[in-house]
C-alpha positions in Angstrom: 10.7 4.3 -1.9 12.6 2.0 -4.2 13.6 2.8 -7.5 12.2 0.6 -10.4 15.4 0.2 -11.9 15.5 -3.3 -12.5 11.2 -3.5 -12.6 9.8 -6.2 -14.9 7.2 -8.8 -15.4 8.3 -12.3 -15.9 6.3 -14.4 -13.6 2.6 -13.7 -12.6 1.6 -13.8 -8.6 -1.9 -11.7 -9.5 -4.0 -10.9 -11.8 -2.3 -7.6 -13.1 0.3 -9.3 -13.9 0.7 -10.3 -17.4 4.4 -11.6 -18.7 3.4 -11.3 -22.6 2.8 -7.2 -21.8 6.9 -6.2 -21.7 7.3 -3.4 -19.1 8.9 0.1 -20.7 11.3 0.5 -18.4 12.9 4.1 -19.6 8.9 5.1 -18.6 8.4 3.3 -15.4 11.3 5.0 -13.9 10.4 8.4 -15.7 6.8 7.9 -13.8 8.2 6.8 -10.6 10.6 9.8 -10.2 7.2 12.0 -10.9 5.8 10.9 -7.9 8.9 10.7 -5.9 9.7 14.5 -7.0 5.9 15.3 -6.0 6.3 14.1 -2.5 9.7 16.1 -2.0 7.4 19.0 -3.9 4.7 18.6 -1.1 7.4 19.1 1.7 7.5 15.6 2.7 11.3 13.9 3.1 11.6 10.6 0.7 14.4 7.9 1.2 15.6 5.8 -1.6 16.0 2.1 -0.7 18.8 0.6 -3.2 17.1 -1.9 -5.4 18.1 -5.6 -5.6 18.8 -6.7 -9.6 17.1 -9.8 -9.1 14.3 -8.8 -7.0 12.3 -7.0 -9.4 9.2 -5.9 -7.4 10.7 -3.7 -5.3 9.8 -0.9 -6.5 6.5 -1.6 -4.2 8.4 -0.7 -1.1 5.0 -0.5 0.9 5.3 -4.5 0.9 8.4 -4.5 2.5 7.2 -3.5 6.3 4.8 -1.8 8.2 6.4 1.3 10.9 4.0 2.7 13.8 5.5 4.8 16.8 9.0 4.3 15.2 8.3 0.4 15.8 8.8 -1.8 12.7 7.0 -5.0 12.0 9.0 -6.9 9.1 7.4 -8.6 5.9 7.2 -12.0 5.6 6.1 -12.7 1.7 3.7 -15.2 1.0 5.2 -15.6 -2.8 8.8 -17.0 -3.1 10.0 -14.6 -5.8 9.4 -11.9 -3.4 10.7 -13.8 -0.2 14.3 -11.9 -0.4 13.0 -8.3 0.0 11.9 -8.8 3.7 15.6 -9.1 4.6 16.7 -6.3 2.5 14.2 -3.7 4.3 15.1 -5.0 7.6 18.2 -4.3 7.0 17.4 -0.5 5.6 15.6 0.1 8.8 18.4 -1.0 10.8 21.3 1.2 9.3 18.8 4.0 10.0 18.0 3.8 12.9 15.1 2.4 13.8 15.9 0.2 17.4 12.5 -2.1 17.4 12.6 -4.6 14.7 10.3 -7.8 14.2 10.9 -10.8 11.9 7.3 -12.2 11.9 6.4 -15.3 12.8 3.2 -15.2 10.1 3.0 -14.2 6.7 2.0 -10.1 6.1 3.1 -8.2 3.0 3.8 -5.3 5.1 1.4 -1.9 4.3 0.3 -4.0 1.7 -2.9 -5.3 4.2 -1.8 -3.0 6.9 -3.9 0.4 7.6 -2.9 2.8 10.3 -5.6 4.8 11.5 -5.6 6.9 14.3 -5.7 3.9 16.7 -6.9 1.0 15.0 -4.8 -1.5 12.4 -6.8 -2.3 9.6 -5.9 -5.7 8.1 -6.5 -8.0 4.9 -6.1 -11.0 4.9 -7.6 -13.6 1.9 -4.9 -13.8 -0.7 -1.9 -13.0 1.4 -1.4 -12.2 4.3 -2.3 -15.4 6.9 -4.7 -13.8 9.8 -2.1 -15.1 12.4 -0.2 -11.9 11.4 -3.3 -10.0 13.3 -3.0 -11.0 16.5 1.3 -10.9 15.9 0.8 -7.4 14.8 -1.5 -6.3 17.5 1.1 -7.6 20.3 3.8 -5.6 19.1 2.2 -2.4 17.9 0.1 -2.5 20.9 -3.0 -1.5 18.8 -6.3 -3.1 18.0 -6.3 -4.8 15.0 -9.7 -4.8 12.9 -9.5 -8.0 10.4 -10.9 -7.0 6.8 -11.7 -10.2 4.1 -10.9 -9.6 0.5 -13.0 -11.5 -1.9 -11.9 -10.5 -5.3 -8.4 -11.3 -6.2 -7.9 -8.2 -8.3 -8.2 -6.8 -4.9 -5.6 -8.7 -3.4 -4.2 -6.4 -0.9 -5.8 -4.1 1.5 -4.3 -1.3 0.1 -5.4 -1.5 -3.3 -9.3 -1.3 -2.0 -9.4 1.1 0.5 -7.1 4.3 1.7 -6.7 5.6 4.9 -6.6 9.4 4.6 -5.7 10.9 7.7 -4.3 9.1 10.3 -4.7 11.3 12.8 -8.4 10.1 12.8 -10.6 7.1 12.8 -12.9 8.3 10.6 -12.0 9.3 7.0 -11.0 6.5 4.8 -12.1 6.0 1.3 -12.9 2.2 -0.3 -14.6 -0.1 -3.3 -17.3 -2.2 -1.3 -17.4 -4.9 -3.5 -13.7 -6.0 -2.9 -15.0 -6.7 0.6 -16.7 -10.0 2.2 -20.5 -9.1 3.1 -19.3 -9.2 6.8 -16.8 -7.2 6.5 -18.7 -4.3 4.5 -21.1 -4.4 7.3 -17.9 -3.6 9.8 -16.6 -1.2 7.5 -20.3 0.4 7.3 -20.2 0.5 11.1 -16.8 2.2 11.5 -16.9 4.3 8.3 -20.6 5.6 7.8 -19.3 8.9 6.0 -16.6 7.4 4.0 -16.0 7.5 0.7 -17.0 5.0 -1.7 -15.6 4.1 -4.6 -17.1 3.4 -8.2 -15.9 -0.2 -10.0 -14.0 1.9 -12.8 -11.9 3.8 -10.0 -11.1 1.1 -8.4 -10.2 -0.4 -11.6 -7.9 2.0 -11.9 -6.2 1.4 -8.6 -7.7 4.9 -7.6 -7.4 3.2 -3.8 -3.8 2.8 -4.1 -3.3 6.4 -3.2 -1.2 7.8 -0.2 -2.5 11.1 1.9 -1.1 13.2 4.2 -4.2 14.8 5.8 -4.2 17.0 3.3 -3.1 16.0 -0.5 -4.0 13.1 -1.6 -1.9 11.3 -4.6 -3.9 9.0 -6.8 -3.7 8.1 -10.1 -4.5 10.3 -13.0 -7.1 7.8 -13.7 -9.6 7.4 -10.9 -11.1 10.8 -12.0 -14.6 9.4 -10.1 -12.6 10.6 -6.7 -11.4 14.3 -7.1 -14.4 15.9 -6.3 -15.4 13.8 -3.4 -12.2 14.3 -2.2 -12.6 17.9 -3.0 -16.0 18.1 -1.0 -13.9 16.9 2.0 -11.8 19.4 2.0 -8.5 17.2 0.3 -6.6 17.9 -2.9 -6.3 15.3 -4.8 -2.6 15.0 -6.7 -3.2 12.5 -9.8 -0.3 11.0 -10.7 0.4 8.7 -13.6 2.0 5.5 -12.8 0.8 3.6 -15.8 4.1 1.1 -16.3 4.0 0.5 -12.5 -0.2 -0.9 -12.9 1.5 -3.9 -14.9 3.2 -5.5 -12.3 -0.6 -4.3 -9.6 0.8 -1.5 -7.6 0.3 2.2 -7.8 1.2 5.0 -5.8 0.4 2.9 -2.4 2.5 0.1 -3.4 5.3 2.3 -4.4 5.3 4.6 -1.0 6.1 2.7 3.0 4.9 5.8 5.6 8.0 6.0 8.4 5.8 7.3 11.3 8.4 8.3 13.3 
């Protein structure tokens, strides 16, 4: 996770983005330590990537690369105001670590159209990320990659329409149909038949944008249409209120990159 210490809105690359609505700052990084403190809460270990003055999205450190087996596939941003984090996460993953790093040939905004499952990638493509970075990512992670078409550009990422929430499986995700092409519904029908669906006002509320461990799920406070399906299957949903970080399009997705070891 990166702090949102120097988090604003002065340019506009979707449509959540709004320059005229100023940011509270003192509250965006009250909210943000919330959700880091609920992770370290849950038992889970959270590392703080230093944030960049002049890079002020990267508080959405899910953007900034997607890890599998340890393996690291880099971001390469399809905006130039964001273009600079890609080198600044590499270089995280490097002083900790992590041997198997990729500059991408192709744009990919990291776990931003990236799902792991159990085996499979999940990947959006439409607004951002180019679908050469499939076929990159499936070399290198060695997994089949399952390309997903995002229609509706409030939906601009993978991971603000649909959640993976247990990787350990290929069967429980949660998603908002409409953000999806007709084709790709049908594929997401065909893999998911028990998922969960989500209603237009959680997505609206970036209810997607939600991290799970198998377990808890953390969402925000809004998307109350989820607890008790979540419930029903046996999760616990966590909401979480990230209100300040909503203006810039991120949630608790955006704001979390998974290091599976």
């Amino acid at each position: 996770m990166c702090p949102p210490a120097h988090f604003r809105v002065t340019y506009s690359i979707n449509p959540w983005m709004d320059p005229g609505k100023p940011v509270d700052l003192p509250l965006a990084v009250a909210q943000w330590e919330v959700l880091r403190d609920r992770y370290r809460a849950l038992g889970h270990t959270v590392e703080e990537l230093a944030p960049d003055p002049g890079l002020p999205d990267m508080v959405y450190a899910a953007n900034g690369a997607t890890v599998v087996d340890g393996r690291v596939l880099g971001a390469r941003f399809a905006h130039p105001e964001r273009v600079a984090e890609a080198a600044a996460h590499r270089a995280w993953y490097r002083a900790h670590g992590f041997g198997e790093i990729r500059e991408p040939d192709h744009v990919n905004e990291g776990e931003g159209d990236f799902a792991v499952t159990a085996s499979w990638l999940l990947a959006g493509r439409g607004f951002r990320s180019s679908p050469l970075s499939h076929p990159e990512a499936q070399e290198f992670f060695g997994r089949p990659v399952i390309g997903l078409d995002l229609v509706d550009p409030r939906y601009y990422h993978l991971d603000t329409a649909l959640c993976v929430l247990d990787d350990g499986s290929d069967s429980e995700v949660m998603y908002y149909p409409p953000a999806f092409s007709p084709g790709s519904r049908a594929v997401l029908a065909g893999l998911f038949p028990d998922a969960i669906l989500a209603s237009e006002a959680d997505a609206l509320a970036l209810g997607l944008n939600a991290v799970s461990d198998g377990h808890h799920v953390l969402l925000p406070q809004a998307a109350t249409g989820l607890f008790d399906p979540l419930r029903e299957r046996g999760y616990e949903p966590v909401p979480v209120d990230l209100t300040e970080l909503l203006k810039g399009g991120g949630s608790v997705k955006c704001c979390t990159a998974e290091l599976r070891a």
